[in-house]
C-alpha positions in Angstrom: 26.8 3.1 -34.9 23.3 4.5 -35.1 21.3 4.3 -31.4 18.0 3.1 -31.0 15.0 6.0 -31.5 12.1 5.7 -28.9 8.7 6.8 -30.3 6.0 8.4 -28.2 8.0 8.0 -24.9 6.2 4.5 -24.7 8.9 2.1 -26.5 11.9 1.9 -28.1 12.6 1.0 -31.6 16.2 -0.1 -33.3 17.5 3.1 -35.7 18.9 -0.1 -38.0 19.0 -3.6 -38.4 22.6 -3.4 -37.7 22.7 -1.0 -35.1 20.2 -1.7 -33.1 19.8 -4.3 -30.1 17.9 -3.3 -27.3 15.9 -0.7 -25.3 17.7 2.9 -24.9 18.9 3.7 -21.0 15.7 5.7 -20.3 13.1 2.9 -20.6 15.7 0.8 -19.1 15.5 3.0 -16.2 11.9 3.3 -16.1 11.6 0.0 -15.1 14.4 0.1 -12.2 12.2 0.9 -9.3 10.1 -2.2 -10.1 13.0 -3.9 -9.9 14.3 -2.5 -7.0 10.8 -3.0 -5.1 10.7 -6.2 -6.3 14.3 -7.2 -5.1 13.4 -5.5 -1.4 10.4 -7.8 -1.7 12.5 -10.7 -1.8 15.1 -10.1 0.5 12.1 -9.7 3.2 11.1 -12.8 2.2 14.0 -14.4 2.6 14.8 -12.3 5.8 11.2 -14.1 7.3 12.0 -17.6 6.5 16.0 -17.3 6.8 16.8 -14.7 9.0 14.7 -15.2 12.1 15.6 -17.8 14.5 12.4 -20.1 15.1 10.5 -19.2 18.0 10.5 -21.4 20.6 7.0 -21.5 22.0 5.3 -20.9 18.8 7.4 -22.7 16.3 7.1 -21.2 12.8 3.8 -19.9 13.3 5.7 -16.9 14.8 6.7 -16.2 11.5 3.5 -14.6 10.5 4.1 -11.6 12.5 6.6 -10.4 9.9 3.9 -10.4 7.4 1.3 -8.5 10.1 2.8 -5.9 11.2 4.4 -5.3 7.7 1.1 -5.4 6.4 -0.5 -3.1 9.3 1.7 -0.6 9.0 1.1 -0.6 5.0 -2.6 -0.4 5.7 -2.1 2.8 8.2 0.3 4.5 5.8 -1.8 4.1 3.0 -4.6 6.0 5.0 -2.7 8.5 6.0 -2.0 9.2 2.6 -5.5 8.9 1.7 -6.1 11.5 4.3 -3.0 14.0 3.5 -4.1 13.5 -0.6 -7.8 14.8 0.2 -6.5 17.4 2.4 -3.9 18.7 -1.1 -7.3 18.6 -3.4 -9.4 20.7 -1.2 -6.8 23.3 -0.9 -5.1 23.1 -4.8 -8.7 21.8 -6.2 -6.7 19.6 -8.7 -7.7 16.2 -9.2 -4.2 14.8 -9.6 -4.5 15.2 -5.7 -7.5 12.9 -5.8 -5.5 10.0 -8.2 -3.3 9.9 -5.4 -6.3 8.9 -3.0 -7.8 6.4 -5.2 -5.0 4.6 -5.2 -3.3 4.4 -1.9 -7.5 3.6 -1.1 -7.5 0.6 -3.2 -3.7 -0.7 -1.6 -4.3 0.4 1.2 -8.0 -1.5 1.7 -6.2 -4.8 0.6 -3.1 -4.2 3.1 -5.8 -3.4 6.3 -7.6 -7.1 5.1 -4.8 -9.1 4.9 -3.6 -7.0 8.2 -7.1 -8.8 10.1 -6.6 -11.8 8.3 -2.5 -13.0 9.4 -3.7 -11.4 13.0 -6.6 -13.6 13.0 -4.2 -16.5 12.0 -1.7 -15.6 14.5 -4.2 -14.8 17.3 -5.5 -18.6 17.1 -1.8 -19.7 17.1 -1.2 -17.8 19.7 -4.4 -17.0 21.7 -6.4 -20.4 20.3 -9.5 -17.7 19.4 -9.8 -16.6 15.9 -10.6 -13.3 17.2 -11.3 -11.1 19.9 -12.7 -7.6 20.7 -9.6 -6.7 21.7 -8.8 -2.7 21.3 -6.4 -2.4 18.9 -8.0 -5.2 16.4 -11.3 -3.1 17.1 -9.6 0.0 15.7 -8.2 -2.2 12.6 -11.4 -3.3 11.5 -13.3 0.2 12.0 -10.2 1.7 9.8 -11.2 -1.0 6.7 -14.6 -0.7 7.6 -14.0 2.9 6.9 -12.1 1.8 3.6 -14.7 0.3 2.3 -17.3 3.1 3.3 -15.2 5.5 1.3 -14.6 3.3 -1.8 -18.1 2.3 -2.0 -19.5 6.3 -1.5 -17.3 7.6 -3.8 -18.3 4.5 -6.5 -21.8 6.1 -6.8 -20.6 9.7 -8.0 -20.1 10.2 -11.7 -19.0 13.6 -10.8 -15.3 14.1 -10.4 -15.1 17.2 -8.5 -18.0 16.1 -6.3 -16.1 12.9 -6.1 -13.0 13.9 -4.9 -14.1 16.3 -2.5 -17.0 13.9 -0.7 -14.1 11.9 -0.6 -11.5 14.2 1.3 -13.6 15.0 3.6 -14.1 11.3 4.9 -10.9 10.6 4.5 -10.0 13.4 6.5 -12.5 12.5 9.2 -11.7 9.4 8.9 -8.0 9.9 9.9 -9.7 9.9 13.4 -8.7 5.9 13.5 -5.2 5.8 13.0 -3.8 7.1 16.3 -6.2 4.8 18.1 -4.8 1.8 16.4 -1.5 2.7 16.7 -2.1 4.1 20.4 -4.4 1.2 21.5 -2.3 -1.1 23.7 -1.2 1.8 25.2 -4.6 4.1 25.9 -6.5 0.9 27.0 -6.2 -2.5 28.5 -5.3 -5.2 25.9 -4.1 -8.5 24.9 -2.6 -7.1 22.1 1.4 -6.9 22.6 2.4 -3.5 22.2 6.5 -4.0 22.0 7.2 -7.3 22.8 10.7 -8.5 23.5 12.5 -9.9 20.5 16.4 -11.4 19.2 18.4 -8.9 17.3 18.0 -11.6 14.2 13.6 -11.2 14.8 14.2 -7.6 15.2 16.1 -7.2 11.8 13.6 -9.1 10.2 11.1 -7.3 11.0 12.7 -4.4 9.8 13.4 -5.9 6.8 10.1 -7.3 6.4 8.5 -4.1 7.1 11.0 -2.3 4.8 10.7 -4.9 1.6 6.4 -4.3 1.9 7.0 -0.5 2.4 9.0 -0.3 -1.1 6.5 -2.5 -2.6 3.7 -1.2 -1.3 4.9 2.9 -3.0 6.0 1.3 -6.4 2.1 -0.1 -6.8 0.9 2.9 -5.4 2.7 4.7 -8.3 2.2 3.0 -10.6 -1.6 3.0 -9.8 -1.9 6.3 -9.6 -0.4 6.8 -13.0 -2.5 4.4 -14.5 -5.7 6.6 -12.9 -4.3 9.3 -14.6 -4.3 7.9 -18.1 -7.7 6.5 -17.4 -8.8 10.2 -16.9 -7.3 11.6 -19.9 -8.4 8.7 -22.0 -11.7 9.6 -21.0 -11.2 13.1 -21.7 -10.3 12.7 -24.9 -13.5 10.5 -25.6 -15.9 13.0 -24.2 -14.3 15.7 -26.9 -14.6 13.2 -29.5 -18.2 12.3 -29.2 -20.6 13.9 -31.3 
């Protein structure tokens, strides 16, 4: 029986009408992190909601912490590769290094929002105050005040060498943040808990939690970064095109 031909790396295409039934093992494959990331997504989900004993003081409400710290540490990784990506194009000069910032800079400004907004949610159900200058949430919103900064710079440079390297060099600078969040409740007085006291069951579903965002979280990035990377070569080959 004849097997399916795949055409341009992109698709696959039956070698018969009789032969031929489905996709070939590699494009199959291409699509099993998704899956995967997907499937870690899901079991966090359920770890959150199924998992975790309910809280007694704070009832379900408690539950959003899952999401927050997942979230935070999404938004901190995702700066530190920002950070680490501008450090490889200063040094190599290639701009695949820069794709890789571009897109861990878009993830990683949505992650550090919706890391303020589920703290802000589970400050007033926990605190009753939307917010409050404590240290650590200080540190959180200087590090996607500095997200947007260096998204919003690097939007005004046509450039992509100039680009690239006025962004590595904030990134880089901007690093600066991340050990004071994640130092904060201990380096100054806070209201912030720093390691608070949890079930095995809450413990494991944190992990979980923080595990199923994690996956999630590089699969996007990937596949973001790839997509940069077409953009770029499209646009190459438009520029040698015009007349």
């Amino acid at each position: 029986m004849s097997e399916p031909s795949c055409v341009g790396g992109t698709g696959c295409l039956p070698a018969s009408a009789a032969g031929g039934t489905g996709c070939s093992s590699a494009s199959v494959a291409a699509f099993l992190p998704d899956v995967l990331a997907a499937a870690a997504m899901l079991w966090a989900i359920a770890a959150i909601g199924l998992l975790a004993p309910t809280e007694q003081t704070m009832g379900h409400a408690q539950r959003i912490l899952y999401v927050h710290v997942a979230l935070a540490w999404c938004a901190l990784a995702g700066f530190l590769c920002v950070a680490l990506s501008g450090l490889g194009f200063l040094l190599r000069r290639d701009l695949a290094w820069d794709a890789w910032s571009q897109a861990a800079a878009e993830l990683g400004w949505l992650a550090c929002l919706l890391t303020l907004l589920t703290g802000s949610l589970w400050a007033h159900a926990a605190w009753n105050t939307w917010w409050t200058w404590d240290p650590r949430l200080a540190a959180t919103l200087i590090l996607w005040a500095i997200y947007s900064g260096w998204l919003i710079v690097r939007s005004g440079v046509d450039d992509p060498q100039r680009r690239a390297r006025m962004g590595a060099v904030l990134a880089i600078v901007g690093a600066i943040d991340i050990p004071l969040v994640v130092m904060a409740t201990r380096w100054f007085r806070t209201i912030h808990p720093a390691a608070p006291q949890m079930e095995p069951a809450m413990r494991a579903a944190l992990w979980l939690s923080v595990a199923g965002f994690s996956a999630f979280f590089v699969i996007l990035l990937v596949r973001r970064r790839a997509q940069l990377r077409l953009e770029s070569r499209l646009a190459a080959l438009e520029s040698d095109t015009d007349p």
